[in-house]
Phi, psi and omega in degrees: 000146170250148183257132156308140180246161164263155178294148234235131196279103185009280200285001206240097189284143182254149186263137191093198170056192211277200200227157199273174171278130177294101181244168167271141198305325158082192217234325229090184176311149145325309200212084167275339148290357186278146148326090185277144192228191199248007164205175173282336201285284185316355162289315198269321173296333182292319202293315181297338178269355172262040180206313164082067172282155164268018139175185223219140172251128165212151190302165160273348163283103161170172228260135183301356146319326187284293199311286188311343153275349166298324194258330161288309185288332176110355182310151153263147188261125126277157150285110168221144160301125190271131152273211209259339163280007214039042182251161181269146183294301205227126132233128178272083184292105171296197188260324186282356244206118177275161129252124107312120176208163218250108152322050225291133188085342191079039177220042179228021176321294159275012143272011171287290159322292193312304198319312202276338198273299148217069130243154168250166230296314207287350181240017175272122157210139193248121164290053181304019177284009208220330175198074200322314207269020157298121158288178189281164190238165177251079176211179192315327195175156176211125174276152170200140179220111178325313179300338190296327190236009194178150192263115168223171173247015178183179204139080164263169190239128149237137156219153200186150200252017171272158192275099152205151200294097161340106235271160151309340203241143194265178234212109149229056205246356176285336177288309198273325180280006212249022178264344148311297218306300186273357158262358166239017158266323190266327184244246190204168166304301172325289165334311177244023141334310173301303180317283183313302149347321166273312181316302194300296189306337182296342172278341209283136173052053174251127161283160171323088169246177203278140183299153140355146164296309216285318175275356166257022166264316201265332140351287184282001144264014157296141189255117186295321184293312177317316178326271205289339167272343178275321180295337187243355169264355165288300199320297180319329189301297184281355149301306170304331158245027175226315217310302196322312178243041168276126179267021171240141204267131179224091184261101178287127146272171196298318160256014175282156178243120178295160156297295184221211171190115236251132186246090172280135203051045171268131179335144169266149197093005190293293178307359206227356153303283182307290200296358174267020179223020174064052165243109166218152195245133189252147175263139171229098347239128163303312181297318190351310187240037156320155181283051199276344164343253215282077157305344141262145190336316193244025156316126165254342185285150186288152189276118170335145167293105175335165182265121171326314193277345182264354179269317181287340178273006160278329166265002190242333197254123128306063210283104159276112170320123172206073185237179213288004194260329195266137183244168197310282233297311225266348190263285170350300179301324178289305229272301205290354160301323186274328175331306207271349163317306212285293186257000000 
């Protein structure tokens, strides 16, 4: 028989009637005390509109997700450079002025440090979308975006010992941006590409709202620790066959948890090798290098040429999956796809 439901009085949660998707009660959020936002870009556009610098230093290897709240609040973007270990070479941080810097990978711990060591800390945010399980530093603010690492299709974290306001209004676009999610259970990869893809543009040069219900019940029900051990005995794993012919010197500290496993001086045509055998691999970042410096209206200086080695690493790095869904056959098959390139 079917039940009618009657409209549901505000204050009344309802009971009965048909039934929701079954998740597990899970332990909770990761970053159960953080500022929740329906993205990292929109956390970092809430913080900047509280805070008002007058411009922001950030590297030029990074994702114009970043760029765009900058460009929405009116900030002006400086520029500084990374070396081949990624710490930053130079930056002059005025007093009224933030740096930004990128965890890249969830593998950046000591140049994390090196950062706090010399800048100070109160005009520092560490951009953790790269590396969800980093713990938060005792600095101006730290970002963290959940979909990088878990299937959600949004969501962002600010934690920060600054006053900024929650926005009132809740993010409810989550449903409709969910459809990847369940086409690439139900269907394939292939399939729900598009989906995801609209998902992503659906964020973009969004004001601030509050995350979603839906994604922080599939939050809270994740097993994190499960997470972070399949993710870091992958990573090791594809170290152990591939490092010898990584050109980035690469030291996983003991709890950090990769992103991936970013493969330096990989042939050309590889990633494209790979994805005509259903191996794909994400570029970080293609857009990059757009003419973005000068983010007000009445900037007049011309933008400076990007640094060669940070312009070369969207072609040259290979970002190899070793996230928590690939089990040893499916890591073997990668690692040794890339093998036969190599020797």
């Amino acid at each position: 028989m079917t039940q009618r439901l009657s409209a549901a009085q505000p204050e009344a949660i309802a009971i009965g009637g048909y039934f929701e998707l079954e998740l597990p009660r899970g332990t909770g959020e990761y970053h159960a005390d953080a500022l929740r936002f329906q993205s990292s870009r929109a956390a970092f556009l809430a913080l900047l509109q509280a805070r008002r610098p007058s411009a922001v230093w950030v590297p030029w290897y990074i994702c114009d997700s970043v760029i765009e709240p900058l460009r929405m609040a009116g900030t002006l973007v400086k520029r500084y450079e990374i070396d081949r270990n990624l710490y930053v070479k130079c930056a002059d941080v005025a007093q009224e002025e933030w740096l930004l810097y990128v965890n890249y990978f969830g593998l950046c711990d000591r140049q994390v440090a090196d950062v706090l060591r010399r800048f100070p800390h109160q005009r520092v945010v560490i951009d953790n979308a790269q590396a969800f399980f980093a713990p938060p530093q005792q600095c101006l603010a730290n970002l963290y975006s959940p979909r990088k690492f878990i299937g959600v299709a949004d969501g962002g974290y600010l934690i920060t010992r600054e006053h900024v306001e929650t926005p009132q209004e809740i993010d409810n676009g989550t449903l409709a941006r969910s459809a990847h999610l369940l086409k690439r259970i139900g269907a394939d990869a292939e399939s729900g590409y598009a989906d995801y893809a609209a998902a992503e543009e659906s964020l973009k040069l969004q004001p601030p709202r509050r995350m979603s219900t839906f994604t922080q019940r599939i939050l809270a029900s994740v097993d994190y620790e499960e997470i972070k051990t399949r993710r870091i005995a992958n990573f090791d794993y594809l170290h152990n066959r591939l490092g010898r012919y990584n050109q980035f010197s690469l030291i996983r500290a003991e709890h950090a948890v990769p992103l991936c496993y970013p493969f330096s001086g990989a042939p050309a045509g590889l990633r494209a090798e790979l994805q005509r055998q259903r191996i794909y691999t994400p570029s970080y970042w293609p857009d990059m290098d757009r003419p973005v410096d000068a983010m007000r209206k009445n900037a007049t200086h011309s933008a400076p040429a990007m640094p060669e080695f940070e312009r070369s690493l969207p072609e040259t790095t290979l970002f190899v999956p070793c996230d928590q869904r690939i089990d040893s056959e499916q890591l073997d098959r990668v690692a040794q796809r890339i093998l036969e390139r190599l020797t």
